[in-house]
C-alpha positions in Angstrom: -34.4 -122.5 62.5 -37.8 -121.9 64.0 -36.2 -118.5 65.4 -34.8 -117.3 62.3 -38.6 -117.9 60.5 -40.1 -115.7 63.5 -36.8 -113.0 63.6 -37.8 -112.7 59.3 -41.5 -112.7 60.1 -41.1 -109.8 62.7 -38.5 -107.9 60.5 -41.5 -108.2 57.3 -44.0 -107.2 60.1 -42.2 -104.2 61.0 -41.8 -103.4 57.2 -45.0 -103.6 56.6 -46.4 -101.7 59.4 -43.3 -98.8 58.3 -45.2 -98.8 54.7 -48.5 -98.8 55.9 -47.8 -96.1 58.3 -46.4 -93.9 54.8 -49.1 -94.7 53.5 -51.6 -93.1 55.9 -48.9 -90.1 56.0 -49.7 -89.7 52.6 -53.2 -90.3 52.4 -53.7 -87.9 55.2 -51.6 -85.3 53.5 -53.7 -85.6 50.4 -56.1 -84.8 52.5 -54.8 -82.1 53.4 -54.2 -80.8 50.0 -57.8 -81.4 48.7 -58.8 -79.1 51.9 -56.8 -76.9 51.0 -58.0 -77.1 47.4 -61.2 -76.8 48.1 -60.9 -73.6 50.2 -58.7 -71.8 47.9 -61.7 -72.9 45.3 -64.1 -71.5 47.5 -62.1 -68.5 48.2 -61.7 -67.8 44.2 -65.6 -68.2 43.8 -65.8 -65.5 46.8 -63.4 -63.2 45.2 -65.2 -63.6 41.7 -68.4 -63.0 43.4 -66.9 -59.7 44.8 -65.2 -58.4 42.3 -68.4 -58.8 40.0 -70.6 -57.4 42.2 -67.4 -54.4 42.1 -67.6 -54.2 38.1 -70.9 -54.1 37.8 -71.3 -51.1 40.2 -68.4 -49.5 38.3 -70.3 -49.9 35.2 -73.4 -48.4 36.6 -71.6 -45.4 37.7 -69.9 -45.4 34.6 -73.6 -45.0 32.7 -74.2 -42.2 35.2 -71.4 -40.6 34.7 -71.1 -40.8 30.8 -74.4 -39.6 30.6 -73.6 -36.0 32.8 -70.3 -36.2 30.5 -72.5 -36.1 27.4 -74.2 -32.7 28.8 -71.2 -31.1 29.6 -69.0 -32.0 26.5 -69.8 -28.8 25.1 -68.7 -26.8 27.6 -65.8 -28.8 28.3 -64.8 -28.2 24.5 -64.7 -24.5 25.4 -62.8 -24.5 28.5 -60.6 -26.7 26.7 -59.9 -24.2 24.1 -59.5 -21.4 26.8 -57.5 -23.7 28.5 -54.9 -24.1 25.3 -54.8 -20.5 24.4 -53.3 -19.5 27.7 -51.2 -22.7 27.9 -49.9 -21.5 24.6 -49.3 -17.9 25.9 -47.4 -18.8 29.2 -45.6 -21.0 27.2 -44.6 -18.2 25.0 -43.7 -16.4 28.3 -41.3 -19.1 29.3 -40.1 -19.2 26.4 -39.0 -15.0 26.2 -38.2 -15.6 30.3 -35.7 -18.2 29.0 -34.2 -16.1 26.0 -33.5 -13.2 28.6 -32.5 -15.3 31.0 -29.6 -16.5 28.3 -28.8 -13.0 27.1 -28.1 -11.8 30.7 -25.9 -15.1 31.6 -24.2 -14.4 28.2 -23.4 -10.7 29.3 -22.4 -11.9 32.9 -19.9 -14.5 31.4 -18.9 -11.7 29.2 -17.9 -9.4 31.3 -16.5 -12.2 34.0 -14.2 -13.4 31.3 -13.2 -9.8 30.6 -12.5 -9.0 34.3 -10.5 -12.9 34.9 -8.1 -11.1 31.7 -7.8 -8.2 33.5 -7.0 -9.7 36.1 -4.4 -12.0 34.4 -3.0 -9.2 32.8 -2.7 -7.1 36.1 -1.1 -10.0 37.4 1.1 -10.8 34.6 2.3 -7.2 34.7 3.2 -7.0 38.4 5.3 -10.4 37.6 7.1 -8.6 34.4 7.9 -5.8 37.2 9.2 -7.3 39.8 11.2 -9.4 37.6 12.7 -6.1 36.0 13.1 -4.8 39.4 16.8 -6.3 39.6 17.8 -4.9 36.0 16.2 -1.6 36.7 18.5 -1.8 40.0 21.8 -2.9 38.1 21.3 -0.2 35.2 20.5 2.5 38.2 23.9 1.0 39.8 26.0 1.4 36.3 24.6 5.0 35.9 25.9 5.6 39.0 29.1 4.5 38.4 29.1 6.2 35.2 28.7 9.4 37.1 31.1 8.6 39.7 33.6 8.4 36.6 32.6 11.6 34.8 32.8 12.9 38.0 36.4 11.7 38.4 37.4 12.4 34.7 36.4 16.5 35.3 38.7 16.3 38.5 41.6 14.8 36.8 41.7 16.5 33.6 42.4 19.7 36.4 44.9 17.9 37.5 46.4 17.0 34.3 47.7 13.7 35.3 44.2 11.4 34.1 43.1 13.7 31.2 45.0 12.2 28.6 44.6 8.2 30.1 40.8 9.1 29.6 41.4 10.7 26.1 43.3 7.3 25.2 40.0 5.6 26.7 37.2 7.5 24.8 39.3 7.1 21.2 39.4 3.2 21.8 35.4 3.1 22.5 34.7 5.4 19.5 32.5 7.8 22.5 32.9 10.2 25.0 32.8 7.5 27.7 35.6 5.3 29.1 35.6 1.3 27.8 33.4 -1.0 29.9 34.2 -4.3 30.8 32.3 -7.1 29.8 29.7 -7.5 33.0 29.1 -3.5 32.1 31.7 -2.2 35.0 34.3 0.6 33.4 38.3 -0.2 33.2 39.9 2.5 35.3 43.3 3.5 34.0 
């Protein structure tokens, strides 16, 4: 029993020493912090200190400054005005360098617009031809059937024999010519 007083004795001991060694932790890290307080403190009264000593040369250069200002406002004025009047003139300038600036880029788009139709008409054209090309071809080949027949009808009508076959052709079309078929190619009696 003796031992289980002494084991719970050690095991408070040991708890006790645990807490007391957190608390030294903690005391020395609010140490720590108050160091560090106090420096950053220190450090803020340092900056302060600087940056007054900063302002109030600004503000004695300021008074210098103002002062030579005051003497030259006048002039400044002046130059100012100068200044203004030729702003005012280069901006009118810009403003005509602009305007004929536009006026040309209108008559380039003008006359590039007129050249693409050209073009597209050119173009258009050539594709109208060459898709006449075949007609132009088949009419060229019906005309010279045509004349192969004529040609045929003056020997024959020496002859006597196709003269009156072609008569009997040319009083059925209504014409002078013999009847065509449908796909434009002449009967032959």
């Amino acid at each position: 029993r003796l031992m289980g007083h002494r084991r719970e004795a050690e095991t408070i001991k040991g708890d006790l020493d645990q807490l007391k060694a957190t608390y030294k932790d903690d005391h020395r890290l609010m140490d720590e912090k108050d160091a560090m307080r106090n420096q950053y403190v220190e450090e803020l009264k340092k900056k302060h200190e600087e940056e007054r000593g900063r302002l109030e040369s600004v503000i004695k250069r300021h008074e210098i400054e103002s002062a030579a200002q005051r003497r030259e406002k006048v002039e400044g004025e002046l130059r100012e005005n100068r200044l203004a009047e030729e702003l005012k003139r280069r901006i009118e300038d810009e403003r005509a360098r602009k305007q004929h600036d536009a006026e040309t880029r209108a008559k380039f788009e003008a006359e590039r617009r007129r050249l693409q139709e050209a073009q597209r008409i050119n173009e258009t054209v050539g594709t109208l031809l060459r898709e006449m090309e075949p007609k132009v071809n088949s009419i060229e080949s019906d005309l010279f059937v045509r004349d192969k027949i004529s040609f045929a009808s003056a020997s024959a009508s020496q002859s006597g024999g196709y003269f009156a076959t072609s008569q009997r052709g040319s009083a059925m079309s209504g014409g002078s010519e013999p009847p065509r078929r449908e796909d434009g190619s002449f009967f032959m009696a």
